[in-house]
C-alpha positions in Angstrom: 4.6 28.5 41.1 2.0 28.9 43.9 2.9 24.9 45.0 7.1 25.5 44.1 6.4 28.7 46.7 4.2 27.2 49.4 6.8 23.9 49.6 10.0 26.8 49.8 7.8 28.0 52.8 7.1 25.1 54.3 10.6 23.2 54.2 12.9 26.4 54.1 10.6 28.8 56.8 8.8 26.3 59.1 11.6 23.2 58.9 9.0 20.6 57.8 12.1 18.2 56.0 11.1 14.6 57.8 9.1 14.0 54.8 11.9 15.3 52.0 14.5 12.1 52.8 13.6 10.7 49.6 13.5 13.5 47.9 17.6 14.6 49.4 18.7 10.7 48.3 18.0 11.5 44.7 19.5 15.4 45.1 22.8 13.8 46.3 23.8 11.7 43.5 21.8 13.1 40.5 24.0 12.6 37.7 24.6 8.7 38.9 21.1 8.0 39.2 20.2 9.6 36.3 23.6 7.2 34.2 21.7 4.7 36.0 18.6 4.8 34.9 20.0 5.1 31.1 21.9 2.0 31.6 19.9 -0.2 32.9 17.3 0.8 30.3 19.5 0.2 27.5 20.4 -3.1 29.1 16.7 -4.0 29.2 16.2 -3.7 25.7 18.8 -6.2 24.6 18.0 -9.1 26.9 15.2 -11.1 24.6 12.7 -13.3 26.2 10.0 -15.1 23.8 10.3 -12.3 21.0 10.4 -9.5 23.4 13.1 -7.6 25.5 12.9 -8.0 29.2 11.2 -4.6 29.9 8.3 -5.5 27.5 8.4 -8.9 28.9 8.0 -8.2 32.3 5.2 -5.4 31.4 3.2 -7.6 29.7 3.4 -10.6 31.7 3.8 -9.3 35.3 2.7 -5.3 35.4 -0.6 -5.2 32.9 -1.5 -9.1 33.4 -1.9 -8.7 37.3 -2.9 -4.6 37.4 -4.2 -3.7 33.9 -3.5 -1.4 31.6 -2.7 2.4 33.1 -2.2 1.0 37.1 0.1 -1.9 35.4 2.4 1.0 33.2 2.4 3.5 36.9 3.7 0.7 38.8 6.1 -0.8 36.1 8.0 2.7 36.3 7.1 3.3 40.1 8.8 0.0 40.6 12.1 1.7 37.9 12.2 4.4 40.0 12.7 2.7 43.4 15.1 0.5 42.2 16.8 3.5 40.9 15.9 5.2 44.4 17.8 2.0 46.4 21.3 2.6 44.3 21.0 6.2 45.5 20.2 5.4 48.8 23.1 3.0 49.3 24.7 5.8 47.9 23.7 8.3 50.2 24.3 6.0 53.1 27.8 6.2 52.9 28.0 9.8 52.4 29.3 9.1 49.2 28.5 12.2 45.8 30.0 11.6 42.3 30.9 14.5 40.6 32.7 15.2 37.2 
């Protein structure tokens, strides 16, 4: 609570929002990034590549063979996210919100 109040300060009282723009492109279209995200998951698991689906592919033989176990797994999902994060963006870009 001490972090959630000093950030209400900082960004609310003393302005500080330069640093919040990614932060406002996933606020914008939450509900579309978040259908997204399930989507392209779900779509992961049923492409098969040598016994595997493509997400377990790609962490095995790109993520953990290059970076290990634990930075490999971070970057597989940082790398989820900003793909995620670019749809929003384009999103954002042209002022566009789904709603229901």
């Amino acid at each position: 609570m001490l972090l959630f109040a000093v950030l209400l300060w900082l960004i609310d009282e003393k302005g500080w929002q330069g640093w919040t723009f990614i932060f406002r492109v996933f606020g914008l279209n939450p509900l579309a990034s978040y259908a997204l995200s399930g989507l392209i998951i779900k779509t992961f698991f049923l492409i098969k590549i040598e016994d595997q689906n493509i997400y377990s592919w790609f962490y095995s033989n790109v993520f953990q063979s290059i970076f290990g176990n634990y930075l490999g797994s971070f970057l597989q999902a940082l790398t989820y996210t900003m793909f995620i994060w670019f749809f929003a963006w384009l999103l954002y870009r042209r002022n566009t919100v789904i709603k229901l």
